[in-house]
C-alpha positions in Angstrom: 34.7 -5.2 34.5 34.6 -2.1 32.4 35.2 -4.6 29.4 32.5 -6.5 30.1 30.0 -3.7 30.3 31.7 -2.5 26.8 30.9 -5.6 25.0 27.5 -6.4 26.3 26.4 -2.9 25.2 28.4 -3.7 21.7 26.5 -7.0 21.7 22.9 -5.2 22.4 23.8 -2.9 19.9 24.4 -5.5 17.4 21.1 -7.5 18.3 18.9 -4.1 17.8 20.7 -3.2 14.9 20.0 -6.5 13.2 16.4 -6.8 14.7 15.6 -3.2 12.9 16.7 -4.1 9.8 14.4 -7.4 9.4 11.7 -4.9 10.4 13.0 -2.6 7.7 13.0 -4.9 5.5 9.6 -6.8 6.4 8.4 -3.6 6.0 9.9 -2.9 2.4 8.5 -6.6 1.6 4.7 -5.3 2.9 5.1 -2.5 0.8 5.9 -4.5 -2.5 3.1 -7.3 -1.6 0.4 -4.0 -1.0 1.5 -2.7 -4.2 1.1 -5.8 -6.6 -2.6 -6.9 -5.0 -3.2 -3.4 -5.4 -2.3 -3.6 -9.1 -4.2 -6.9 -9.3 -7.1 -5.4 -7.7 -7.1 -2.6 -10.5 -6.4 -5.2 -13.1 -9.3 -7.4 -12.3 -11.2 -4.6 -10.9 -13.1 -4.1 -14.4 -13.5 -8.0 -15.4 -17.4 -7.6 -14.5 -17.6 -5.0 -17.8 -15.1 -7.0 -19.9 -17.6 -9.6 -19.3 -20.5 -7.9 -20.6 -18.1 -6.4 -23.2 -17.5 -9.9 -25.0 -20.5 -10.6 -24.7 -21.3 -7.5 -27.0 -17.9 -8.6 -29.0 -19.9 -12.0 -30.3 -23.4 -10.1 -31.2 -21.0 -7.5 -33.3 -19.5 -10.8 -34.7 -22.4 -12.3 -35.8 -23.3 -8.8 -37.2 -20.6 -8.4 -39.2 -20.8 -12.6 -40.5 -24.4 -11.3 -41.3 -24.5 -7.8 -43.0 -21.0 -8.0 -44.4 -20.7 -4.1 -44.2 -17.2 -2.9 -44.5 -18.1 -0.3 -41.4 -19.0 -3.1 -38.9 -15.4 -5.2 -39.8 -13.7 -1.3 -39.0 -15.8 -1.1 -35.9 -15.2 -5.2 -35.0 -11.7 -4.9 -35.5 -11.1 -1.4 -33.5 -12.9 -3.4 -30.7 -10.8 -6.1 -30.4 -7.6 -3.9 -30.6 -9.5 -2.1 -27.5 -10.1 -5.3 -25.6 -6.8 -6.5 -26.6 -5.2 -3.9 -25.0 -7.0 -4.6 -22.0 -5.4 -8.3 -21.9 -8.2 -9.6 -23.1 -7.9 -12.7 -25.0 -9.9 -15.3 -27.2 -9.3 -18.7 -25.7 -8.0 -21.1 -29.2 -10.5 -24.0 -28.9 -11.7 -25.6 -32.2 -9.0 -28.3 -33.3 -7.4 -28.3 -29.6 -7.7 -30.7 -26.9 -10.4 -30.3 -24.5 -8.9 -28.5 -21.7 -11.8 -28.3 -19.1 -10.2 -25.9 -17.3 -11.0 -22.8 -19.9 -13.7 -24.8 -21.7 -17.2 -26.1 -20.6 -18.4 -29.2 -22.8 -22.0 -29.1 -23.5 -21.9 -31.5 -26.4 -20.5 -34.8 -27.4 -20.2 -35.6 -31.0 -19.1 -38.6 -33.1 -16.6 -38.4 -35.7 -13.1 -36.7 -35.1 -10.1 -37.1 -32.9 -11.4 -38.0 -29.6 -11.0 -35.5 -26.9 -10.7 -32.9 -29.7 -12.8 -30.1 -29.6 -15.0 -30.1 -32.3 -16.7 -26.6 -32.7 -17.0 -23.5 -30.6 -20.6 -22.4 -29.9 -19.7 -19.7 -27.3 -16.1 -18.2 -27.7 -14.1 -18.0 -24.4 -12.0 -15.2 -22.9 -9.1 -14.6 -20.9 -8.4 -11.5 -18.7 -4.6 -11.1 -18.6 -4.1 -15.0 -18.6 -7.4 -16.3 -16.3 -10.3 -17.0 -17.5 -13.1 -14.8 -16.9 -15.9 -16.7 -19.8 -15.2 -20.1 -20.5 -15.7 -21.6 -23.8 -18.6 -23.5 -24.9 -17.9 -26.1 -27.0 -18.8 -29.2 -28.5 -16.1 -32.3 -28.0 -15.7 -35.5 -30.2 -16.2 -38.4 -28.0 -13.2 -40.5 -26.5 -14.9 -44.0 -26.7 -17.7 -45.4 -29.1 -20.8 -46.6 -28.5 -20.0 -49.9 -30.4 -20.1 -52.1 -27.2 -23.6 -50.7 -26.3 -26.1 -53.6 -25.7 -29.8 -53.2 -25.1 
């Protein structure tokens, strides 16, 4: 009888002892999920301002295509390294495939490898690898308009 006792205490023991480690360790897994969206939060906190920021990128751009002044490259090229460092990145569009998914077509041209993109008119950007400004660009058309009839 004393046995009994002995090993349904053991058993109870057992049960709590394995019930508080899943709570330890649902715990521990709360903790690391708290600390990456908090991370993400900070990482993304800022995209509003990076927005504006490469938007101010392309009118220093066209500055420096414009004046050619040796002080507006320095000050273009400090920039980037700034925004770089930030994770931001230019999307690669001219030449590549249409990818509608970082890129917004607002014209279809003739000529060209279909479904390539043809030229950039607004440059697209990145934040750490998702896309906070698409690209605007203009796409060479996948069929022609040789079967057209009036």
């Amino acid at each position: 009888m004393l046995t009994g006792k002995k090993e349904e205490k053991q058993r109870q023991i057992e049960d709590l002892t394995n019930r508080w480690k899943r709570a330890l360790a649902d715990y521990q897994n709360l903790e690391k999920r708290y600390e990456k969206e908090k991370a993400d939060f900070v990482q993304f906190a800022n995209a509003n301002l990076l927005i504006k920021l490469v938007g101010f990128l392309g009118h220093l751009e066209r500055a420096s295509l414009h004046l050619k002044d040796e002080g507006v490259n320095l000050i273009l090229a400090e920039f980037k390294k700034i925004l770089s460092a930030e994770g931001v990145e230019e999307i690669k569009a001219v030449g590549e495939d249409f990818n509608p998914a970082v890129m917004e077509a607002v014209e279809v041209v003739k000529g060209g490898q279909p479904n390539k993109v043809a030229e950039v008119l607004h440059k697209g950007y990145l934040l750490k690898g998702k896309l906070i400004l698409p690209a605007k660009v203009k796409v060479y058309q996948s069929q022609p308009d040789n079967n057209l009839k009036n």
